[in-house]
N, C-alpha and C positions, 0 to 999 in steps of 0.2 A: 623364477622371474621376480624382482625387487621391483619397487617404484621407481629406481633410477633404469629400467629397462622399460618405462612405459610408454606406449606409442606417443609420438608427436599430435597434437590437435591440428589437423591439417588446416592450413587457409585460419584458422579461428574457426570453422565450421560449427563447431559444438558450443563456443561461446556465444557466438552470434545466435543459436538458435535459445538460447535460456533467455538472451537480449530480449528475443521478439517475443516467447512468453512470456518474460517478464512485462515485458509491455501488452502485451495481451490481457494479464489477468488486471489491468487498473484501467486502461483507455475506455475501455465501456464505459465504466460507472463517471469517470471522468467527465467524457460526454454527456453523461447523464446528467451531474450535477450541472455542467453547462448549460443544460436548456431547459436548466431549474424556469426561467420565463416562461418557457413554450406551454410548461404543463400548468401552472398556476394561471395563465390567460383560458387557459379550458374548462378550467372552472367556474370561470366567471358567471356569477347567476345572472341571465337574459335582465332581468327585472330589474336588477340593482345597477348594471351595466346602462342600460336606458336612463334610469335616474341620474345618475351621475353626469350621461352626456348634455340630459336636459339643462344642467347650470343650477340645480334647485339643494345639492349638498352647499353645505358653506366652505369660507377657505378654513373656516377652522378644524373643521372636522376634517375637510379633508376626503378624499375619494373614498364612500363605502365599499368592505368586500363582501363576500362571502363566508361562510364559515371554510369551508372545502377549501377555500383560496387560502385565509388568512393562517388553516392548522396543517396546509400541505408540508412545510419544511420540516418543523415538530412530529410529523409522523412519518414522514419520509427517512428523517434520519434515526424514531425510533426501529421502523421495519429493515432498516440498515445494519445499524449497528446490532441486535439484536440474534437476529440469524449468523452473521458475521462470527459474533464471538461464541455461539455455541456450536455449530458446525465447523470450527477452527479448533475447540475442545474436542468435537467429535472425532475428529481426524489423528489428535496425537491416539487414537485406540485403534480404529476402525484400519489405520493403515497397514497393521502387521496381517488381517486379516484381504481386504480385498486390494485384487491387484495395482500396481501403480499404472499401470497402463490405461487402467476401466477408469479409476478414478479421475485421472490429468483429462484425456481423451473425453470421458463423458460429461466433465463438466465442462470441459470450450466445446461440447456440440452443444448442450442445454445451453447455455450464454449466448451463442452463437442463433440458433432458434427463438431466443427471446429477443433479441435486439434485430429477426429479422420481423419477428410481429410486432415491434414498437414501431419500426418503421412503416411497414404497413396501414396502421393503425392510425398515423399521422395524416392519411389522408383518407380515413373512416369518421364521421360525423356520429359524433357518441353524446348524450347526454351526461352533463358533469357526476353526475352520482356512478354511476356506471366507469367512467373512463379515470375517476379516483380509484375505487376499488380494482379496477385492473391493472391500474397504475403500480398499488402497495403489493398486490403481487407479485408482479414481475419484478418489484422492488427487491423482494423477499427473495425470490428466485434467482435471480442476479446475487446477492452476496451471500447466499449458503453453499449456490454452486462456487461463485468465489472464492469463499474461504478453503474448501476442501481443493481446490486449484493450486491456491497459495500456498497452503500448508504443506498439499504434496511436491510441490516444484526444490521448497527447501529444503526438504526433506531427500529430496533425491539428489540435490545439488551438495547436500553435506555429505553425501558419498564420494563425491569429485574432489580433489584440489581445492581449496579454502579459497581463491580466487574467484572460482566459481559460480559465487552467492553474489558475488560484484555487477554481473551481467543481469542478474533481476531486481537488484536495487535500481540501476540505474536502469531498466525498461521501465522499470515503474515509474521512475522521476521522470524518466520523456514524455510517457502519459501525460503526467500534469501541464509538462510544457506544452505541448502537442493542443490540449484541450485550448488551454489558456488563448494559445494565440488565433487559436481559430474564434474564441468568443471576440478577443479581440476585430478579427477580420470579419465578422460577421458586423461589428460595429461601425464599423470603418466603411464599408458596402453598403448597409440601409438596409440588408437581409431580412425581408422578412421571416417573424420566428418560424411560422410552420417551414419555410423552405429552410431555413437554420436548422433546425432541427431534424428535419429529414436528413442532412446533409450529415449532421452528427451522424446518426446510426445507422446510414450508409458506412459509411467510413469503417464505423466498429467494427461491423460486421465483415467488410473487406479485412481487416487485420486483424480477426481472430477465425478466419477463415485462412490468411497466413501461416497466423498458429496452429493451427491443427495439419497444415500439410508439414509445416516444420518439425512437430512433435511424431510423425508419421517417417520422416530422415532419421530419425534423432539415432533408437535401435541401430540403425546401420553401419553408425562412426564407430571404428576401429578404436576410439580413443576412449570412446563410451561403453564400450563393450568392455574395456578392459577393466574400468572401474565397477562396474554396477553385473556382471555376469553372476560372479560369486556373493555380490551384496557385500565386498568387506572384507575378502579372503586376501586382498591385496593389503600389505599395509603400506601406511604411510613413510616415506624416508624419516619422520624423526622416531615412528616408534620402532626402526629395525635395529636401531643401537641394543635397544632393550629388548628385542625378542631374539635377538642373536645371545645375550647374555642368555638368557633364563631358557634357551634353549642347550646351552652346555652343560645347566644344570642338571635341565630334565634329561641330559641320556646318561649322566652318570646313575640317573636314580631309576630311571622306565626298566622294567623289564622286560627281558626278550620275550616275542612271544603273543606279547597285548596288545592287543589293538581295542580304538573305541567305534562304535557303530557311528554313522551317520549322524543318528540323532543324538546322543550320547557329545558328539566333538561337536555340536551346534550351540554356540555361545546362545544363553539365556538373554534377554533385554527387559529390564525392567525401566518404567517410566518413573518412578520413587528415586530409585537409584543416580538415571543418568539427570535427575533436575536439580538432586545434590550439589553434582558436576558442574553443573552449568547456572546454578540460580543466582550468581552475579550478572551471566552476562542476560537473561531469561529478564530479571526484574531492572536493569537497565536500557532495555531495549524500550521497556513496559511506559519506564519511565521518561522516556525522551520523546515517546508519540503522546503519554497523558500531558505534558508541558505542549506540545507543538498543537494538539488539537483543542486544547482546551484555550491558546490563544488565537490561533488561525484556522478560520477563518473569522469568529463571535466574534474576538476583541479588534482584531486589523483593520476589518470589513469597513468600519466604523468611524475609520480615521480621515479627518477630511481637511484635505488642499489648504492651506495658509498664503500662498504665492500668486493662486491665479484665481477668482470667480468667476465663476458666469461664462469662462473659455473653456477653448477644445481641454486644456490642459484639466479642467477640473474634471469633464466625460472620463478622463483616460488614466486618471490617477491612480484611484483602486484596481482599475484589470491589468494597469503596467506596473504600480507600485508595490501593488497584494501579490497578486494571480500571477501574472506570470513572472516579474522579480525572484518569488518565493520557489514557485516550480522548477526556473533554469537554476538557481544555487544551489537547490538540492538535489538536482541533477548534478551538477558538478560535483558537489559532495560527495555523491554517491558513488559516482565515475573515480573520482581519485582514488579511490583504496584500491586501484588496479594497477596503482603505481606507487604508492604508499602506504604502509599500515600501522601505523605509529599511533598511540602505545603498543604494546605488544599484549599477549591475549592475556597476560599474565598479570600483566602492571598496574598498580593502582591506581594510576591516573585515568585511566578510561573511566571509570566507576567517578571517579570524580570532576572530570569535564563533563559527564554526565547533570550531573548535580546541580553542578554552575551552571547551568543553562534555565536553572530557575529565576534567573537573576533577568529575564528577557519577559516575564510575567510583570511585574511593575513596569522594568522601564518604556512597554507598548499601552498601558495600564497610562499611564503620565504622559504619551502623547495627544493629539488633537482628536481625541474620540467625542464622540456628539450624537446624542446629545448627552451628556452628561449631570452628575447634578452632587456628588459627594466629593471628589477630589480636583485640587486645582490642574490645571495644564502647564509642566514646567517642557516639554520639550517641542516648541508650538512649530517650530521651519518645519518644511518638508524634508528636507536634508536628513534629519536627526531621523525620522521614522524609515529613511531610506538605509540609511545606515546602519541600524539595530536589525530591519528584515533581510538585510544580506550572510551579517553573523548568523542570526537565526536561522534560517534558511539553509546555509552551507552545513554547519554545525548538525541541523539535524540528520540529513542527509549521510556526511561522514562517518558520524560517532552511530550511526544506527545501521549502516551498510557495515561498520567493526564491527559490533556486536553479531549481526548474522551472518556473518561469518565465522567468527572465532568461537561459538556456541558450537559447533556440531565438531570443530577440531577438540575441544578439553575432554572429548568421551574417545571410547575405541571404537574402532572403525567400522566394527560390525552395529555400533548404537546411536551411528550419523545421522542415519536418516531419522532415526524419533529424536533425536536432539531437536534436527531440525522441525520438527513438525511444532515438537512443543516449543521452541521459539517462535512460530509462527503465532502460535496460541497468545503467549505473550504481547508482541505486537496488536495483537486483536484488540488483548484487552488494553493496550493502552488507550487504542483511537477509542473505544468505548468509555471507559474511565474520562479522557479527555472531553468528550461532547458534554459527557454529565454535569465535567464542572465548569464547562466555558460557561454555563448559565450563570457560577457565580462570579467567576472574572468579570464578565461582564458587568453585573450586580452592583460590581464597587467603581465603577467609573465616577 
């Protein structure tokens, strides 16, 4: 049996179900960072909250917080990022050892069981010291199970058809849409945050309860079965050229007679070896989330209205302009390599549309960021900052749905799936790398 004898994906059934995982392993935390409000109003200290209503802060100073209130984001995204990128290291090792099954499966139940006791929780009256600390938990718990999710999805998806990786780029980029518009709709409604938020991790939890019935299909597809049975014993249509060659070799040379044992004909995997392979596309992937997070959300956030004051238009500028703008381009981005994949996994240009996309650090750096106090503002419309976060936005989504992709095809086929893992790793570390230095993009406004 050759790869051009491999069954058809019926319906898309098997694409559609990576879709919903993909969109599974980000919708959570998405929601999450959405109702960044809900949980910083819960910290509110009683005492400082009463003062402030009395009228006796100044306007200069401005509404007092809390400590709990004012360092929730600063440790929310340490307890993030953190687990994130060393349980995404964990995984390129731990995978060859426990099954893919227990892994996928046990982390969307644990996700799945934390976002159904945040829910819960949302209508338990907790003291702020308490409901922070449980909070950074289930923080932490959310993006360790996460990453060993992620890692293992690519990982398993670099087994399939290099198309494949396309259906969980773009689950993921619907996440953000997904969130975005709902903070939107929430605003738009007058939703109070507790029922907003409730309403978030309902939701989660319906669609990564999706996921796990679809990841429960998945084994069954005929089309899945044919890739992942052997882990790899299928090759790919471009490398039969070449094992059709190097097999006329070997029977002029094999002896009658020899046969190799099981474990003997079981291709070795080394992690050294295949990051060789793949450490263009591995440190471009790295590089295109350290640029995207280290400007969006710190520096974007930031950027305020020129056109309209004091109207609906200025409310809405950053959740339409930032948040969700950025989310549906790179959803689209992400979607198009299913129809396009230009450059090619080969060509130098990927590596270097990579690059240039550093050029999108200044020129949001030089839009209307505020408050500011070291550079001037030459790109002051709204226009201009609308314009840059569309490139941006597309561009990231595109050239980072290429790279995970085209990483698990430069290895053989038996060494996909750790390709993929440790591109996952990669990626980890960009968005980590990224938060670190948004503090100093920011820094030079």
């Amino acid at each position: 049996m050759t790869a051009l004898n491999a069954p058809r994906d019926k319906y898309n059934a098997v694409w559609l179900i990576f879709f919903i995982l993909g969109l599974g392993t980000l919708l959570p935390w998405n929601f999450f960072m959405t109702a960044s409000a809900y949980f910083t109003s819960r910290l509110k200290d009683p005492t400082i909250a009463a003062f402030n209503q009395s009228g006796n802060g100044t306007a200069d100073s401005g509404d007092k917080r809390s400590v709990l209130e004012s360092k929730f984001n600063n440790v929310m995204t340490l307890c993030a990022m953190v687990p994130l990128l060393i349980f995404t290291c964990l995984n390129s090792f731990i995978h060859q050892r426990v099954p893919q099954k227990y892994r996928i499966s046990g982390s969307l139940v644990v996700i799945f069981v934390v976002f159904l006791i945040t829910a819960i929780v949302v209508k338990v009256h907790m003291e702020p010291m308490s409901f922070f600390t449980i909070t950074m938990i289930k923080i932490i718990c959310i993006n360790s199970f996460g990453a060993i999710l992620q890692g293992s999805l690519f990982g398993l998806a670099g087994i399939l058809p290099a198309t494949y990786t396309t259906p969980i780029m773009s689950g993921q980029g619907l996440a953000g849409t997904f969130a975005a518009f709902s903070m939107i709709c929430a605003l738009t409604t007058g939703a109070a945050l507790q029922d907003s938020a409730f309403g978030y991790f309902i939701t989660a939890c319906a669609v990564i309860l999706v996921a796990i019935m679809s990841y429960v299909v998945l084994p069954k597809m005929e089309f899945f079965q044919y890739y992942t049975e052997s882990n790899g014993s299928h090759p790919s249509a471009d490398e039969e050229n070449k094992m059709d060659l190097l097999k006329k070799e070997d029977s002029a040379e094999k002896r009658p007679g020899v046969s190799l044992t099981e474990d003997e004909a079981r291709p070795t995997v080394s992690v050294v070896n295949i990051f060789k392979q793949i450490w263009v596309m591995a440190l471009s992937v790295c590089f295109i989330f350290t640029v995207t997070i280290g400007t969006f959300p710190a520096v974007t956030v930031d950027v305020k209205s020129t056109i309209a004051e004091g109207g609906a238009w200025e409310t809405y500028f950053i959740p339409v302009s930032c948040f969700l703008l950025f989310n549906l381009m790179d959803w689209a981005g992400r979607s198009l390599t299913a129809f396009c994949m230009w450059p090619g996994k080969d060509s130098m240009w990927l590596p270097i549309l990579v690059v240039l996309r550093i050029v999108f650090i200044p020129l949001f750096i030089l839009c209307n960021v505020q408050p500011r106090s070291n550079l001037p503002v030459l790109f002051y419309h709204d226009a201009w900052y609308i314009i840059f976060m569309i490139f941006f936005s597309a561009s990231n989504g595109y050239l980072a749905s290429l790279c995970m992709c085209f990483g698990p095809k430069k290895v053989a086929q038996h060494e996909a799936e750790t390709a993929g893992a440790i591109m996952a790793f990669f990626l980890s570390l960009g968005l980590a790398l990224g938060a670190a230095i948004s503090f100093v993009f920011r820094a030079i406004c």
